[in-house]
C-alpha atoms as an extended CHARMM CRD file, in Angstrom:
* protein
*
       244  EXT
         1         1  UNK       CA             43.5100000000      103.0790000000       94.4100000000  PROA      1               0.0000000000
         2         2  UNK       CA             47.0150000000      104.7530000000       95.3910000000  PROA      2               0.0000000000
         3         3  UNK       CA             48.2090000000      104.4620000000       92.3280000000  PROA      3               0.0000000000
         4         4  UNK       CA             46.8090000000      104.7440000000       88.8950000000  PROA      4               0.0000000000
         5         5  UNK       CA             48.7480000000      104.7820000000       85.0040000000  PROA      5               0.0000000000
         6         6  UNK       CA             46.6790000000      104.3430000000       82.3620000000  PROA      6               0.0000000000
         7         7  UNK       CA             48.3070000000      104.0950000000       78.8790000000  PROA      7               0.0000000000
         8         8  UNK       CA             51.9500000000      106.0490000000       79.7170000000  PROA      8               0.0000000000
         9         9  UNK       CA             53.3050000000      106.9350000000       76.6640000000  PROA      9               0.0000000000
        10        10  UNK       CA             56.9690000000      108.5830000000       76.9060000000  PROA      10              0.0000000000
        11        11  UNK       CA             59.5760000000      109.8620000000       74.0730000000  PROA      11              0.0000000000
        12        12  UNK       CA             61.8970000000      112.0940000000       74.6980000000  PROA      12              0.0000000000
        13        13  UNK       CA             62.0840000000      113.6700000000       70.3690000000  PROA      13              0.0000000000
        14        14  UNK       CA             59.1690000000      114.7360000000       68.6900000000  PROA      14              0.0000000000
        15        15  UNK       CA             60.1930000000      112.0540000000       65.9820000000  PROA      15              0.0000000000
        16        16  UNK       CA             61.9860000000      109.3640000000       68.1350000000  PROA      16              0.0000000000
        17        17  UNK       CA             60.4820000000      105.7870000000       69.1390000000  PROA      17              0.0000000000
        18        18  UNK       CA             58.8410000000      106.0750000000       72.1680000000  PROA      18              0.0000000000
        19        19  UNK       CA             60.9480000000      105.2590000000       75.3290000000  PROA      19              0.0000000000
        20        20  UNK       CA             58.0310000000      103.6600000000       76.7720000000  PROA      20              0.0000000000
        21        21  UNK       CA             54.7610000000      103.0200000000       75.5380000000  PROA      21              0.0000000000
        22        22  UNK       CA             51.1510000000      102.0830000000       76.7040000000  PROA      22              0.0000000000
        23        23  UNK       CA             52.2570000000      101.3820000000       80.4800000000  PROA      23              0.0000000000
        24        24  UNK       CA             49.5490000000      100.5180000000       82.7920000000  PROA      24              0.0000000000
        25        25  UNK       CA             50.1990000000      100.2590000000       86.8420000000  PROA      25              0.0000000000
        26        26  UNK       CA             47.9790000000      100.0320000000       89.5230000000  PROA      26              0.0000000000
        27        27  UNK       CA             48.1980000000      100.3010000000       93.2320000000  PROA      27              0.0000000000
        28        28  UNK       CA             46.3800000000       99.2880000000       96.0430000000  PROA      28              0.0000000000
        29        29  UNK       CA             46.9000000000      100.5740000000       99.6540000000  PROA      29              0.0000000000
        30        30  UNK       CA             49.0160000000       97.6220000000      102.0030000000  PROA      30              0.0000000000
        31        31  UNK       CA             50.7840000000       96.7350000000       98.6380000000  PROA      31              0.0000000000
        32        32  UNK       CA             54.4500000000       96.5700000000       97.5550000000  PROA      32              0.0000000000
        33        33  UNK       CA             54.7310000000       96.4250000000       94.0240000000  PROA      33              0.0000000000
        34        34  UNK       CA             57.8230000000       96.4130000000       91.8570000000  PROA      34              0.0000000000
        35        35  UNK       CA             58.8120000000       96.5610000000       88.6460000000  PROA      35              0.0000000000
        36        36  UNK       CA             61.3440000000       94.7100000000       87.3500000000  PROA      36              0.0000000000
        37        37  UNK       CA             63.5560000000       94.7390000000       84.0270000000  PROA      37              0.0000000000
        38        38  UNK       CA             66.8200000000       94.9690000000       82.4250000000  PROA      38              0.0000000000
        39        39  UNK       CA             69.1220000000       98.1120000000       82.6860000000  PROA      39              0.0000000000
        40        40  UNK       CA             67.4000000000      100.4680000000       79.6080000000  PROA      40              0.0000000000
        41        41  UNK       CA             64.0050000000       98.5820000000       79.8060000000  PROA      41              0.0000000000
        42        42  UNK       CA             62.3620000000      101.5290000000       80.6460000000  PROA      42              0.0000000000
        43        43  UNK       CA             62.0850000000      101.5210000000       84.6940000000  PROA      43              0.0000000000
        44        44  UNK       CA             63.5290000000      104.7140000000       85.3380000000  PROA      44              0.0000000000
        45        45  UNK       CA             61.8000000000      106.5630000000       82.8020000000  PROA      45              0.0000000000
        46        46  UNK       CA             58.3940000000      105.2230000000       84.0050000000  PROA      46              0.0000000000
        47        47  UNK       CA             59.0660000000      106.3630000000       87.4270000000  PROA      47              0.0000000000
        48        48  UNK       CA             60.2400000000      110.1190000000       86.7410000000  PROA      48              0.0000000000
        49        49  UNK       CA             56.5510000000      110.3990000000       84.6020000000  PROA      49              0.0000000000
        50        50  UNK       CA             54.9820000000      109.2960000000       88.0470000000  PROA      50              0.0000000000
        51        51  UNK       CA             56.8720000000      111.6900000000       89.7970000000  PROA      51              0.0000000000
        52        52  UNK       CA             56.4200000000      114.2960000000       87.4400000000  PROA      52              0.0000000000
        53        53  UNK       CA             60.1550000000      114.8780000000       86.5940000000  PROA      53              0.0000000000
        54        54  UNK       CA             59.4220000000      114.1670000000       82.9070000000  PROA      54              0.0000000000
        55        55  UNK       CA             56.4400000000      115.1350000000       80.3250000000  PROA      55              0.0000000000
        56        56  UNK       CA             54.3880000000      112.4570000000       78.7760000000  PROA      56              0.0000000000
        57        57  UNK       CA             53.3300000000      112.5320000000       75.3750000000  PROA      57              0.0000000000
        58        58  UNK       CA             50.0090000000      110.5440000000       76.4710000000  PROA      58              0.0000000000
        59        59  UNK       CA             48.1800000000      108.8250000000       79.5140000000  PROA      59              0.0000000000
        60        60  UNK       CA             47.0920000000      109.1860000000       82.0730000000  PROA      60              0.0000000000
        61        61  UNK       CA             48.6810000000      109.5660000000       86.1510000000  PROA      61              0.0000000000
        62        62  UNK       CA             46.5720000000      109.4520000000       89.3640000000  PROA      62              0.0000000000
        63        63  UNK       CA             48.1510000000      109.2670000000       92.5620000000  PROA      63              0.0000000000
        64        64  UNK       CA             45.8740000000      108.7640000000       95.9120000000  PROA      64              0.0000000000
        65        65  UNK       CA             42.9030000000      110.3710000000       93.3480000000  PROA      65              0.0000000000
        66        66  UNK       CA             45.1860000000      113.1950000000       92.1460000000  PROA      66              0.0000000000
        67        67  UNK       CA             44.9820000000      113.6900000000       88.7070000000  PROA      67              0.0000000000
        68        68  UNK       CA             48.9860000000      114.5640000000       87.7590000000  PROA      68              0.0000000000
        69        69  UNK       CA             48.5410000000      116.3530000000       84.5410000000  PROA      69              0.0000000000
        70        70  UNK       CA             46.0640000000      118.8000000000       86.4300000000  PROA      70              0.0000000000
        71        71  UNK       CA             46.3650000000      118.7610000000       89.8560000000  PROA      71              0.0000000000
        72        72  UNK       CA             50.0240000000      118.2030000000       90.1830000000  PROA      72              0.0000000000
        73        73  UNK       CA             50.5970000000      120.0770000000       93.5460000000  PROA      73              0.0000000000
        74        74  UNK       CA             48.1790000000      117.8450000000       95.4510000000  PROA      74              0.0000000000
        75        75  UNK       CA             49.3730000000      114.5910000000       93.4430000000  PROA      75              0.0000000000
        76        76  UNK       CA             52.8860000000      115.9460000000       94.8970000000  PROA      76              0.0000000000
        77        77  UNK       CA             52.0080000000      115.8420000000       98.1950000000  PROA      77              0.0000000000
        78        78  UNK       CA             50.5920000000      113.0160000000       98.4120000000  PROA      78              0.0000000000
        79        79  UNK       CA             54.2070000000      111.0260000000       97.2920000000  PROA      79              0.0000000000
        80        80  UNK       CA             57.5350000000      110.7230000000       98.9240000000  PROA      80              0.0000000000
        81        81  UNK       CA             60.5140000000      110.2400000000       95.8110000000  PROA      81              0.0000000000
        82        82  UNK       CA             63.9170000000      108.7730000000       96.3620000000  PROA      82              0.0000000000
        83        83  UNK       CA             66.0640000000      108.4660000000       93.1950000000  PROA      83              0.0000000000
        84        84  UNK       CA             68.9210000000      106.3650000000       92.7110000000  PROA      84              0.0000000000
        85        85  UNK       CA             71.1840000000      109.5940000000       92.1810000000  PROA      85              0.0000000000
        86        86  UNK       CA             70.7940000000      111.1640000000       96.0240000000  PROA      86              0.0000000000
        87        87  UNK       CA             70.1200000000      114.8610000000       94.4890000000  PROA      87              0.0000000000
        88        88  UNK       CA             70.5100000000      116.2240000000       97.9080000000  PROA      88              0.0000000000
        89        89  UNK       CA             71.5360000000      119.4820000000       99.5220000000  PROA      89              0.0000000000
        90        90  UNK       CA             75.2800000000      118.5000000000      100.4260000000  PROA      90              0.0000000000
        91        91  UNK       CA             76.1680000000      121.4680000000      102.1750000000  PROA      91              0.0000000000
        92        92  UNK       CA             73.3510000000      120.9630000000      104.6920000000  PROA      92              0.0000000000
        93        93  UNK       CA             73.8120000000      118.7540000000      107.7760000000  PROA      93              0.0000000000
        94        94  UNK       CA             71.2810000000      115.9340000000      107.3520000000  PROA      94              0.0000000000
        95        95  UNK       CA             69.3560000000      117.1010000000      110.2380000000  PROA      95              0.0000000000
        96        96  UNK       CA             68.9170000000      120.5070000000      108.3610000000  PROA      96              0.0000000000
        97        97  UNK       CA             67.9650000000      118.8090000000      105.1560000000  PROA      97              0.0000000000
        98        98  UNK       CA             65.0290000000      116.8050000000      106.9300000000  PROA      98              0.0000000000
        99        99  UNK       CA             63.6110000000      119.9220000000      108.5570000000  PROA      99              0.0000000000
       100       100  UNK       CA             63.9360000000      121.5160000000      105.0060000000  PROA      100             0.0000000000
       101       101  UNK       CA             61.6670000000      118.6350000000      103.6640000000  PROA      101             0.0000000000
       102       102  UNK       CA             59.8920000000      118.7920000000      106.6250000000  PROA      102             0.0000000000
       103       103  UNK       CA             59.1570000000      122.7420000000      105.9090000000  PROA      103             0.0000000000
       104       104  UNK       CA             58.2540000000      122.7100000000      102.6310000000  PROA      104             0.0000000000
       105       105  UNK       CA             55.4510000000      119.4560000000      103.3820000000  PROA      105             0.0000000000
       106       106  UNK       CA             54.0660000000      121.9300000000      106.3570000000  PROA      106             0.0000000000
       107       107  UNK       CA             54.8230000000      119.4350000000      108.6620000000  PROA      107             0.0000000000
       108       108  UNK       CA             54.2160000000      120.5920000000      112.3150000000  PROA      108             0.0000000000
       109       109  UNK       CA             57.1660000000      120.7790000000      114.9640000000  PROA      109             0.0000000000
       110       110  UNK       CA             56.0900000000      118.1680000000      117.1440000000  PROA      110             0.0000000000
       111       111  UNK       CA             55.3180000000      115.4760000000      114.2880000000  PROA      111             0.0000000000
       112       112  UNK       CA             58.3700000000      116.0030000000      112.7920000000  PROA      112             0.0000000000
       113       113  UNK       CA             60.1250000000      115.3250000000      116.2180000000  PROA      113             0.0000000000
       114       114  UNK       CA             58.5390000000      112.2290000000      116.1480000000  PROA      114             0.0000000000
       115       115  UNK       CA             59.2030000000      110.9750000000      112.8380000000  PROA      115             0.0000000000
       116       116  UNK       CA             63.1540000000      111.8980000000      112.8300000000  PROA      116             0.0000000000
       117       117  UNK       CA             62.8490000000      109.8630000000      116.5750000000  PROA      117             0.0000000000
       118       118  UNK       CA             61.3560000000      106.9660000000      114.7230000000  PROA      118             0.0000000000
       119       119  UNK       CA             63.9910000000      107.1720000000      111.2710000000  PROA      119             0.0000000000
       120       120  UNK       CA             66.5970000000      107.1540000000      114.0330000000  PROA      120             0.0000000000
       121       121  UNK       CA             65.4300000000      104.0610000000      115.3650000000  PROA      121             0.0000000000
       122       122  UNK       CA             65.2260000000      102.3460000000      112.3730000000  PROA      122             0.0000000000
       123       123  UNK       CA             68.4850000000      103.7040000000      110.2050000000  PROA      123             0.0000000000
       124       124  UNK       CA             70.3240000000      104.2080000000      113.1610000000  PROA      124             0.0000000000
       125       125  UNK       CA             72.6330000000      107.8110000000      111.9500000000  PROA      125             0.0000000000
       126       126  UNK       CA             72.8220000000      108.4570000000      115.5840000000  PROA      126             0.0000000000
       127       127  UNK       CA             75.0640000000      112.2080000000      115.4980000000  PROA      127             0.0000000000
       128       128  UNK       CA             75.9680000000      111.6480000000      111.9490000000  PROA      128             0.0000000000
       129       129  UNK       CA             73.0780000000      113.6840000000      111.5320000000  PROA      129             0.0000000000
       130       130  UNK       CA             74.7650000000      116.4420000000      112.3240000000  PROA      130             0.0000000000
       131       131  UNK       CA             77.2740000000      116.8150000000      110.0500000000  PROA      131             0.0000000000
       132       132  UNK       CA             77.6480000000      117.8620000000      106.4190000000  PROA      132             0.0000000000
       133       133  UNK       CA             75.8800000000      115.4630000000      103.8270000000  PROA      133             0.0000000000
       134       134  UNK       CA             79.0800000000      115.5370000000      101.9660000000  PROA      134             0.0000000000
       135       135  UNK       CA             80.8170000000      113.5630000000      104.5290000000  PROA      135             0.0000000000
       136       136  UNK       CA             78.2570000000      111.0230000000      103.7640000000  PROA      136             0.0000000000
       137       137  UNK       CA             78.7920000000      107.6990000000      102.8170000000  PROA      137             0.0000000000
       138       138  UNK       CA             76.8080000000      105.7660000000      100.0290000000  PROA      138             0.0000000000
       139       139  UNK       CA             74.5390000000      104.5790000000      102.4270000000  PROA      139             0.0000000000
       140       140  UNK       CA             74.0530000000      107.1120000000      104.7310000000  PROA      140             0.0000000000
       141       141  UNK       CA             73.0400000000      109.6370000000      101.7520000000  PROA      141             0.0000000000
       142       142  UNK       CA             70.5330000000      106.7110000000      100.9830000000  PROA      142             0.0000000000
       143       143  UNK       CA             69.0950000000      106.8630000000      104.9300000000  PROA      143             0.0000000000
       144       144  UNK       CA             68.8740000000      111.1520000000      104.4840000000  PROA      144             0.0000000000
       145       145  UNK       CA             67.0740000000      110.7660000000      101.3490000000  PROA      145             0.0000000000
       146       146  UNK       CA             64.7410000000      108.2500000000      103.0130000000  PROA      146             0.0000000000
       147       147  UNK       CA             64.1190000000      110.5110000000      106.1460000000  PROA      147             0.0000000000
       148       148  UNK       CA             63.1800000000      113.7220000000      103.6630000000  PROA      148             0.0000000000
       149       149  UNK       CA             60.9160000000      111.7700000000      101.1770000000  PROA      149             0.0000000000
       150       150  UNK       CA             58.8660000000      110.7050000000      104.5270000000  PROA      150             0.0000000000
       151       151  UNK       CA             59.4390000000      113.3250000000      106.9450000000  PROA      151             0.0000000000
       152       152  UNK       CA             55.5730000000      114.2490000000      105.8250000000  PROA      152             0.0000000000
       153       153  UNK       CA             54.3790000000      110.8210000000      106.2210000000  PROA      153             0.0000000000
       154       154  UNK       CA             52.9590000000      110.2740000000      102.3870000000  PROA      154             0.0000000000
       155       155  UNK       CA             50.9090000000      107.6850000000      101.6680000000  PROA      155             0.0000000000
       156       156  UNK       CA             52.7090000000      106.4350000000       98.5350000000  PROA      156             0.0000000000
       157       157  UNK       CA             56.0810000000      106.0980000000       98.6640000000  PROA      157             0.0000000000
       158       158  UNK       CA             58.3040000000      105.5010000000       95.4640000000  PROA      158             0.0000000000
       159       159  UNK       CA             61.7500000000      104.6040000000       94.3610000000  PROA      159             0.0000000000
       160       160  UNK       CA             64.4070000000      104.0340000000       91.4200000000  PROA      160             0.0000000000
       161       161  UNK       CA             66.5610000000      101.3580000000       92.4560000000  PROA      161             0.0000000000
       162       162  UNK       CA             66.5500000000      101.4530000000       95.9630000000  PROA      162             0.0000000000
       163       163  UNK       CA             69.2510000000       98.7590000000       96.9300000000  PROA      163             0.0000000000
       164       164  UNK       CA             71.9530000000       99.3950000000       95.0940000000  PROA      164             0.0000000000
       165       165  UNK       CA             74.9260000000      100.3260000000       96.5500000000  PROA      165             0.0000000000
       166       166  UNK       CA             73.7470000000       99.6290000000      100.2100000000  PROA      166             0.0000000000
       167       167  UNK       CA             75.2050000000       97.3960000000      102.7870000000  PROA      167             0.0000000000
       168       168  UNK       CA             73.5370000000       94.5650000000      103.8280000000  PROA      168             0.0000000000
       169       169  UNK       CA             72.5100000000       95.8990000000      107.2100000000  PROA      169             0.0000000000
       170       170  UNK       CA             70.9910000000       99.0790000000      105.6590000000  PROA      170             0.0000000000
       171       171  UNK       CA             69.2070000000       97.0950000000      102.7370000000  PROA      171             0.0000000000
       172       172  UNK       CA             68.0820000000       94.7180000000      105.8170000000  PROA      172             0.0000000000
       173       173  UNK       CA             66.8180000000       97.8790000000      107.6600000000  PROA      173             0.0000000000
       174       174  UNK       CA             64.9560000000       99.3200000000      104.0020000000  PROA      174             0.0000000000
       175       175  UNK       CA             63.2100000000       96.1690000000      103.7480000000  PROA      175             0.0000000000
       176       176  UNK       CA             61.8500000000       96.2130000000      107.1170000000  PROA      176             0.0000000000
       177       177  UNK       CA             60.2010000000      100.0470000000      106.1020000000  PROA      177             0.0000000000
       178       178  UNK       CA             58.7350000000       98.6730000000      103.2250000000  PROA      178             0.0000000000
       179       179  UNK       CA             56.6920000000       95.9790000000      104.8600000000  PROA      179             0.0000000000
       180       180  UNK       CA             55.6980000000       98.4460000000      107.9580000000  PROA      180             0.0000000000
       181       181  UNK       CA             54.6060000000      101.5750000000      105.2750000000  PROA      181             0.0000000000
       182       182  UNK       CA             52.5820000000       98.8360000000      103.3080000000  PROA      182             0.0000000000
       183       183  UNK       CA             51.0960000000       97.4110000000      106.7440000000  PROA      183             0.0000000000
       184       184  UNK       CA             50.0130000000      100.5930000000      107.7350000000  PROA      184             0.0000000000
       185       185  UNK       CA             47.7470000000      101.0500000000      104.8820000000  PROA      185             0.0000000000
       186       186  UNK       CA             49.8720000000      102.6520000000      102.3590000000  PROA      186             0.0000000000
       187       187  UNK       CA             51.9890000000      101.7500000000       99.1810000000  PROA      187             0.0000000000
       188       188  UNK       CA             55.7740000000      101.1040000000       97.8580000000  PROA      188             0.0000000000
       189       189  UNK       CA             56.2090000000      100.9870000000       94.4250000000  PROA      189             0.0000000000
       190       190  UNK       CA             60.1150000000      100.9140000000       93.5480000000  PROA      190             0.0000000000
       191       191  UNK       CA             62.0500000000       99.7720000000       90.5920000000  PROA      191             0.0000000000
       192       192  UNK       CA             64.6380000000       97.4310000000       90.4440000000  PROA      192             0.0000000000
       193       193  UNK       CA             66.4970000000       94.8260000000       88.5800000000  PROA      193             0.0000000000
       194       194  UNK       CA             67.2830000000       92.5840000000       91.3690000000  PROA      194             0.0000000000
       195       195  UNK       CA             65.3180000000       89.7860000000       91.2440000000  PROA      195             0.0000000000
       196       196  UNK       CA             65.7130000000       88.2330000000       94.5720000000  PROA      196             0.0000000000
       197       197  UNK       CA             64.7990000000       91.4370000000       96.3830000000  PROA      197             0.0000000000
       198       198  UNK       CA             61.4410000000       91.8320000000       94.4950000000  PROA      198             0.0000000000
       199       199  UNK       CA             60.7460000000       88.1090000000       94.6240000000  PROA      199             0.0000000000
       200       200  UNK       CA             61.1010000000       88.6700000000       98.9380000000  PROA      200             0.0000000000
       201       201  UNK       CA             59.2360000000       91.8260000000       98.8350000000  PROA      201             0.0000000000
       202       202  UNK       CA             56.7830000000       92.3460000000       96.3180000000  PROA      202             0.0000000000
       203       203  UNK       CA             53.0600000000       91.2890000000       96.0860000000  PROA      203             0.0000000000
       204       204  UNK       CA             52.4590000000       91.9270000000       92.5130000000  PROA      204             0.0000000000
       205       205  UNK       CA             55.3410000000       93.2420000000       89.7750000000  PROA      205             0.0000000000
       206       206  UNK       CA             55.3330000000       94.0370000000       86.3230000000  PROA      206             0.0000000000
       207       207  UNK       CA             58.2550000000       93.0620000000       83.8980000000  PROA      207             0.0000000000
       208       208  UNK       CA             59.0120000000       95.6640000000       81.3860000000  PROA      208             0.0000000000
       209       209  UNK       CA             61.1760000000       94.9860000000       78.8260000000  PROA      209             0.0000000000
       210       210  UNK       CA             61.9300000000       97.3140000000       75.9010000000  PROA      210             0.0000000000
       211       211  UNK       CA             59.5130000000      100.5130000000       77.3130000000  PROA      211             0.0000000000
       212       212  UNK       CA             56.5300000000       98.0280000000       77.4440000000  PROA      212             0.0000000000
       213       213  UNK       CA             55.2470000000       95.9580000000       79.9940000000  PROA      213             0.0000000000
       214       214  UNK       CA             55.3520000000       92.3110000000       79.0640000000  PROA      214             0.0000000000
       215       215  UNK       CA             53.4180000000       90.9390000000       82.5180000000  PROA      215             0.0000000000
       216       216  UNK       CA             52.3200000000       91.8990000000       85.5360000000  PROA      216             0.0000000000
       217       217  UNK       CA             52.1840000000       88.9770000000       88.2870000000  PROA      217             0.0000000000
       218       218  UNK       CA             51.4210000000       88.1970000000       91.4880000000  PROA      218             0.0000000000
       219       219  UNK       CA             54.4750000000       86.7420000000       93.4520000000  PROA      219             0.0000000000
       220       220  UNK       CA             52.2380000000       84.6540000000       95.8000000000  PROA      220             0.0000000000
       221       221  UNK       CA             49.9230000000       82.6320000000       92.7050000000  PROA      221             0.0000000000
       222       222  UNK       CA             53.6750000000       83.0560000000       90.9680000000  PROA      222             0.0000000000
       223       223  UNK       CA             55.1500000000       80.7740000000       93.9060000000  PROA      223             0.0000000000
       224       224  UNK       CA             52.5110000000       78.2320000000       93.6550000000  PROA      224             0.0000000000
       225       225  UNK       CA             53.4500000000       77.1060000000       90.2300000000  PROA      225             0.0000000000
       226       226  UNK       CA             56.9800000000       76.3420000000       91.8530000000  PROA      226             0.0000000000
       227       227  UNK       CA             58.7150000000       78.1890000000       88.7710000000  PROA      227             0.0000000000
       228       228  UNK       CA             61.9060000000       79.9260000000       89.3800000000  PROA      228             0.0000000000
       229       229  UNK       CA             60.8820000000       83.7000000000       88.7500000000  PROA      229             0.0000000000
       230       230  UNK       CA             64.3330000000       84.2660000000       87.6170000000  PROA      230             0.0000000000
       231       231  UNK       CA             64.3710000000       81.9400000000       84.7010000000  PROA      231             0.0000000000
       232       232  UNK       CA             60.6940000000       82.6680000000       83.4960000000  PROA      232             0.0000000000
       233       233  UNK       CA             62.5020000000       86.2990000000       83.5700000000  PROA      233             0.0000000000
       234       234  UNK       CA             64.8220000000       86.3050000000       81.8310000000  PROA      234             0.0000000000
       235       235  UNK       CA             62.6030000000       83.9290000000       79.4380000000  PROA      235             0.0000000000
       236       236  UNK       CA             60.3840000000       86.3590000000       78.2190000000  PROA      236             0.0000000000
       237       237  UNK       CA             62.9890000000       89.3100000000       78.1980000000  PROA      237             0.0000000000
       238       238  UNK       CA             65.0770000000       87.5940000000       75.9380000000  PROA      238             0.0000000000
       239       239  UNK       CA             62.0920000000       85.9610000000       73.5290000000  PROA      239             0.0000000000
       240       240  UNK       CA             60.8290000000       89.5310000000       73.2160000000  PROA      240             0.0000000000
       241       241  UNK       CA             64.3720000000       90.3320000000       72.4860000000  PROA      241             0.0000000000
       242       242  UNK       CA             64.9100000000       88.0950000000       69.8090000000  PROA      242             0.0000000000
       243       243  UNK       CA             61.4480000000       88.9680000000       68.4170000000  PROA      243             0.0000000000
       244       244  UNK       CA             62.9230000000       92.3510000000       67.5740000000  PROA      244             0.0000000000
C-alpha cells in the first residue's frame, strides 16, 4: 500500500467543527485515484494533512510504509507535492529551481540529467528554462512545479487541483504523466472538482462532501451501470446538503 489514511480528523480551532472528519484513503501502486467534491468540501485540506503542511487532531498517515506522525522525513521523501498555488522560487531560473529540488532529494548528477531530458520531452519548455520563473506563464509555472516534485523520482505523487488554469495541450501532456507514473508501478492521487477529468483518469475516487467522504468508487464497475457519474454526483452532494 502507497498510500494509507485511517480516520483523518482535521479542525483548524480547538473548539471549531472539524474541517474534515473520519477520512479514510487507500492507495495501491499502478493506481490513479482522485477525489472529487465541491469547492469547500474538504479536498484541499485533506491533501495538506497528507503532505504534512497541516496538523491533525487524529488518524492516522502512511505513505509507501512511512508512518507521517513519526517518521515524517522518510514519509517526505517518499512523495512529490504540487499545490494549486505554484509556491515557487521566482527569482530562480527554472533550471536552477529543479537542481534545487534535485539537491535537497540527493539526487545524483547524472540521474537528474536524465530526468530534466525526459520532463523536456514531455512539457516541452525548451530554453524557457532558462529564464526567471517570474516570466512564467500559468502553465509553465505548472510544468516547473511538476519537474521539482519529480526530479527525485517518488513513488507517490500528489496534487491539489492539478488542471486548472492549464491549456489544453499542457493538461493533454499532464494526463499522459499520470497514466505512465501509475504504469510504472507507482501512484497519483490528486484532487479535483472536474468531473470529466477524473471520470478519464481515475481508477477508484472518493466524493467528499462537507469534510466527510460520502463514497469511494471504482470508475470501471461505475461505467458498467451506464450512470452518468456527474448526475449521481451531484445527487448525493446535494441530498447530504439538504440533510443538513
Amino acid at each position: 500500500m502507497l498510500i494509507e489514511i485511517k480516520n483523518l480528523c482535521k479542525r483548524y480551532e480547538a473548539k471549531a467543527d472539524y474541517t474534515v472528519k473520519d477520512i479514510n484513503i487507500v492507495g495501491k501502486a499502478g493506481e490513479i485515484i482522485g477525489v472529487l467534491g465541491h469547492n469547500g468540501a474538504g479536498k484541499s485540506t485533506t491533501i495538506k494533512c497528507i503532505t504534512g503542511m497541516h496538523p491533525y487532531e487524529a488518524g492516522s498517515i502512511f505513505i509507501d510504509g512511512h508512518d507521517l506522525a513519526s517518521d515524517s522525513i522518510a514519509a517526505k521523501k517518499s512523495f512529490g507535492y504540487v499545490s494549486d498555488e505554484h509556491v515557487l522560487f521566482e527569482k530562480m531560473t527554472g533550471f536552477e529551481f529543479v537542481n534545487f529540488m534535485a539537491d535537497i532529494y540527493n539526487v545524483s548528477i547524472e540521474d537528474r540529467k536524465a530526468r530534466v531530458d525526459r520532463f523536456q520531452q514531455l512539457f516541452a519548455l525548451g530554453d524557457s528554462i532558462y529564464n526567471p520563473i517570474s516570466s512564467y506563464s500559468h502553465g509553465m509555472k505548472q510544468k516547473i512545479a511538476f519537474m521539482g516534485a519529480l526530479i527525485h523520482n517518488p513513488r507517490v505523487f500528489i496534487l491539489d487541483e492539478p488542471m486548472v488554469g492549464l491549456d489544453p495541450y499542457t493538461a493533454s501532456q499532464v494526463k499522459v504523466f499520470f497514466k505512465e507514473h501509475a504504469a510504472a508501478g507507482n501512484l497519483v492521487l490528486f484532487s479535483s472538482h472536474n468531473l470529466d477529468v477524473v471520470e478519464k483518469l481515475c481508477n477508484r475516487v472518493y466524493i467528499i462532501d462537507q469534510g466527510v467522504i460520502l463514497e469511494e468508487i471504482d470508475i470501471a464497475e461505475f461505467k458498467e451501470t451506464g450512470r452518468d457519474l456527474e448526475e449521481y454526483f451531484l445527487s448525493i452532494t446535494q441530498r447530504v446538503a439538504k440533510v443538513v
